[in-house]
Structures are given as structure tokens and as C-alpha cells.
N, C-alpha and C positions, 0 to 999 in steps of 0.2 A: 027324116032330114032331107032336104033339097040339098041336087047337085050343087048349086051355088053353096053353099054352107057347109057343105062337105069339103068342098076345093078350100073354103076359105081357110077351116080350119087343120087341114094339112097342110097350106103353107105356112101359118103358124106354128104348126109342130115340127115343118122341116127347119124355119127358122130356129126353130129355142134349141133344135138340136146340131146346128149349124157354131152357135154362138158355144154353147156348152161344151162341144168339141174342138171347140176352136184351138190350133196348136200354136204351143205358148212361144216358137217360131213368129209369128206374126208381130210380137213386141217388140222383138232385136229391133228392126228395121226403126218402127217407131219413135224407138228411144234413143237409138243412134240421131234420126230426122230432129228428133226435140234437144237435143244437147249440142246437136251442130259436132258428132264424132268424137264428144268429149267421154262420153258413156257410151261403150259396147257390149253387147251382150252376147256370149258363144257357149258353144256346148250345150245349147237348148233342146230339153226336153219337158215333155209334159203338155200339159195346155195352161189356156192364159186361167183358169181357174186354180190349176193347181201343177205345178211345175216346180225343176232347178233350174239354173243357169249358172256362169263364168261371168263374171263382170271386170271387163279392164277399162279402169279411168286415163285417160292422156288430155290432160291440159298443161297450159304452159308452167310449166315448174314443179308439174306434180305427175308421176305417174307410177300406178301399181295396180295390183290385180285384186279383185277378191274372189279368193278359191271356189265358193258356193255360196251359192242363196238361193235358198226354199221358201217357196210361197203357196197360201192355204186360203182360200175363198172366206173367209165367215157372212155367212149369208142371213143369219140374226143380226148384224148391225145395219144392213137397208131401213129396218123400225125403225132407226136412230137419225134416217137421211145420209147416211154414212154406205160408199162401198166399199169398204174396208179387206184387210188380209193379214192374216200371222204370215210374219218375216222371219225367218234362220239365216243366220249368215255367218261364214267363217272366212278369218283371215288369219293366214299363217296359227301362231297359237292364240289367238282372239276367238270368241264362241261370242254371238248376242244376237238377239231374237227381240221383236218390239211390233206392235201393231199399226201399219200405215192406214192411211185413209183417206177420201176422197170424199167432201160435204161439197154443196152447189158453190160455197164460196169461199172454200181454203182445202188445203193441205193439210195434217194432222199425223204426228206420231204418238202413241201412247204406251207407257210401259214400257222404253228401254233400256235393256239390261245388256251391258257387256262384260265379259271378265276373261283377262289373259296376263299374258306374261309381257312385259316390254318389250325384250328381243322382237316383239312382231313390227314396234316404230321402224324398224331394218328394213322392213319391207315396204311402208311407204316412204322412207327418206334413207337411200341407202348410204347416203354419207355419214350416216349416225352409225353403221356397223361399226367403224373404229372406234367408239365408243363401249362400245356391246353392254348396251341396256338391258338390266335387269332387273326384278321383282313385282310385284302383282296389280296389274291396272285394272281399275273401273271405271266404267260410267255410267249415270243412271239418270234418266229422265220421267218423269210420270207424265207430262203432258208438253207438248211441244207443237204449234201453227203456224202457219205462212197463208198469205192471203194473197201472195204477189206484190204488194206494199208493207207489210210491217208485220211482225213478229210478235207472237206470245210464248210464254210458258220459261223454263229453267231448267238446267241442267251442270251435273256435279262430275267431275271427273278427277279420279285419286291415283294416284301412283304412290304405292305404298312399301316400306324397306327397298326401297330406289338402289342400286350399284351401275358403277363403271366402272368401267376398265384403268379409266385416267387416273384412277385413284383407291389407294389400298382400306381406305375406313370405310367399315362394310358393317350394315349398310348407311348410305349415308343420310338418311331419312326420308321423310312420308310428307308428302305432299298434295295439298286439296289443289282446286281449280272451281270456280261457279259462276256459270256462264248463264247470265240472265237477259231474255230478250227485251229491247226496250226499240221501239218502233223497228227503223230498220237496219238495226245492227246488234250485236251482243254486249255485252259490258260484261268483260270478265275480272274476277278478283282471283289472286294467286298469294296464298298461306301457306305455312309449314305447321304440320299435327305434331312432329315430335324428329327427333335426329340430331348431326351435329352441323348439315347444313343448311340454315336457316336464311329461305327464298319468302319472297314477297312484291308484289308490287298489282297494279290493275292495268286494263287495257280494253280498246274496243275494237271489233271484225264487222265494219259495215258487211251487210248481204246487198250483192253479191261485192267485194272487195279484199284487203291487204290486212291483216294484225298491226294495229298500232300499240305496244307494250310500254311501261316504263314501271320499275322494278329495282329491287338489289338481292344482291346474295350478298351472305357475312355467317363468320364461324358461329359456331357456338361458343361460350367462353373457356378456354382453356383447349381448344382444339384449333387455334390459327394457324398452330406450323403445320400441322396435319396437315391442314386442305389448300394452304397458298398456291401449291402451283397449280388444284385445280382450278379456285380463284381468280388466278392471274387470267384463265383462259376464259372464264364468264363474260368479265369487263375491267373497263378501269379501277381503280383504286378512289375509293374520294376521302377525302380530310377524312372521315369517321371512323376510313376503315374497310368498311362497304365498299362490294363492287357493285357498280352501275349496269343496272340490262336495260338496257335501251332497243328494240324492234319497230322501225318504222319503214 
């Protein structure tokens, strides 16, 4: 082997060992630079292959932390065109894990699973703690895309034996959500599976944008004096009965 080809191919091997060891430190900055501060990452360890971190969101009108996220290289989906990574994530009682990834020409989540207890919405909206949400939420996506312009895939989210505080009928039921991408915004639908507070209505979430909802809640029959004064605090009253959820 000639010197020339000797050199060449140790800086090649310092390179590959340069990037492989790369400390997963180098992303904080990054991702802070690409969200414009909205997204910080701390408590970084590991490398950018395989690491935790501390994740605190602050944008306007939303801010909380998430406790951990673990991230895992899989180095089998490059065949696919994909650099892809198994994601862990924990927030307050919330657990979900999902696989992100990176094709030449979109975004991709696959396989998210989450499952906790309400009480953790406290922690992204702590106005809700007077509430003190409880019973067992999911949500599940099999496949989910962003291109920068429009949206694929669906996603289902249940909050199931539902309680509060504001109200003694326990629980007060199980509720679906199904959030379906349609260019570039969601359409979501809101059902009740079973209970005696019977929610309903649709709504759309341009990306990047606001919730526009419109909705009712109404008793079940034979449960109105029950839940009136929750009621009252939902929305109006209309001719039928129904209170009115309006979100815009």
C-alpha cells in the first residue's frame, strides 16, 4: 500500500470515528438554532447515535418539560433510505416510544405508542390541575409524515374512565379522538365509547396553527341533575339541552 493510500484511508477512519463518537451534546445547540428556542435540550448524554436528554418546550402559550428521551440508532433502515431511531420518552406518568426518521424527502413517525394516566395533562397545562384529571390515556399512530407542505397518516387518542374533581360520577366516561391528516392540517373527530357524559363534535389544527373545534356535551338520559353543574361549565345551554364547545 502507498503512503498516499495509507493517509487516505486513516482519515477516513478518523472521520467515521470522529462522527460515531460524536457527543450527543452537539444536537442541543442544533435544535435550539432550528426551533428558534422553542425546543431545548439539557442534561445531555450519550452521543448523537445513542444518548438521553431533558427536553423543555417554551412557546407562546405552552410550556413543559419532558423528563427523558432515549434515543437508539437502527442502522437496518439506511436499506430503506430512511435514518431512522427508536425514541423513549417520558413525561410525568406518560411512557411512549415510537420510531422517528429522516427519508431525502419528509419526516416520518412509525409505531407510536403511548399510555399513562391523565394527571400528566397537569403538566403540560397546569391550569387543568384544578380539575385533577384522571384515568387512562392512549395514543396510537402506525404511521405518520410531514414533507414541509402536507401531511399523511392517522392517529387515535382515548382517554378512557375519564374523572374530575368538578364532579362526583365516577367515572364519567371513555372517550375517542381521531386525528386524520389531510394536506396541511388534521381533521379531527371527537366520540364518546360508553359513560354518562356523552361528548362529541369535529375540528381542524392547521400545521403549523390554532384548534378550530365545534362540539357538544349532553347527559346521558336519566343523568342531567348529575352533571348540570359540570355542564354549565363546558358551555351554553342550547334549545336541545346540549351544551355547546365551541374552540376557536
Amino acid at each position: 500500500m502507498n503512503a498516499f493510500r495509507a493517509l487516505l484511508l486513516g482519515v477516513l477512519a478518523y472521520g467515521v470515528f470522529l462522527v460515531a463518537t460524536a457527543p450527543a451534546s452537539v444536537a442541543a445547540s442544533r435544535v435550539a438554532a432550528a426551533t428558534q428556542g422553542q425546543v431545548r435540550l439539557s442534561e445531555v448524554t450519550g452521543t448523537v447515535w445513542r444518548g438521553v436528554t431533558r427536553v423543555d418546550v417554551v412557546s407562546p402559550g405552552l410550556v413543559f418539560t419532558v423528563d427523558e428521551v432515549r434515543w437508539r440508532f437502527l442502522p437496518s433502515r439506511l436499506f430503506t433510505g430512511r435514518l431512522a431511531f427508536a425514541v423513549e420518552a417520558r413525561l410525568a406518568s406518560l411512557r411512549g416510544r415510537a420510531e422517528a426518521a429522516r427519508s431525502p424527502l419528509a419526516w416520518h413517525l412509525r409505531d407510536l405508542d403511548v399510555r399513562g394516566d391523565a394527571s400528566a395533562i397537569t403538566a403540560i397545562l397546569p391550569l387543568a390541575s384544578a380539575w385533577q384529571p384522571a384515568g387512562a390515556v392512549a395514543i396510537d399512530a402506525q404511521a405518520l409524515s410531514w414533507d414541509g407542505t402536507r401531511a399523511t397518516g392517522s392517529a387515535t387518542i382515548a382517554w378512557n374512565d375519564a374523572m374530575l374533581a368538578l364532579s362526583q360520577a365516577r367515572p364519567l366516561g371513555s372517550w375517542r379522538a381521531q386525528a386524520t391528516a389531510e394536506a396541511a392540517a388534521l381533521e379531527i373527530a371527537v366520540a364518546t365509547t360508553k359513560g354518562p357524559l356523552r361528548l362529541s363534535g369535529t375540528g381542524t389544527l392547521p400545521i403549523p396553527g390554532r384548534l378550530a373545534f365545534s362540539g357538544e356535551a349532553r347527559a346521558e338520559p336519566g343523568r342531567e341533575r348529575e352533571l348540570e353543574p359540570l355542564l354549565d361549565l363546558l358551555g351554553p345551554r342550547r334549545a336541545d339541552g346540549a351544551r355547546a364547545l365551541e374552540l376557536r
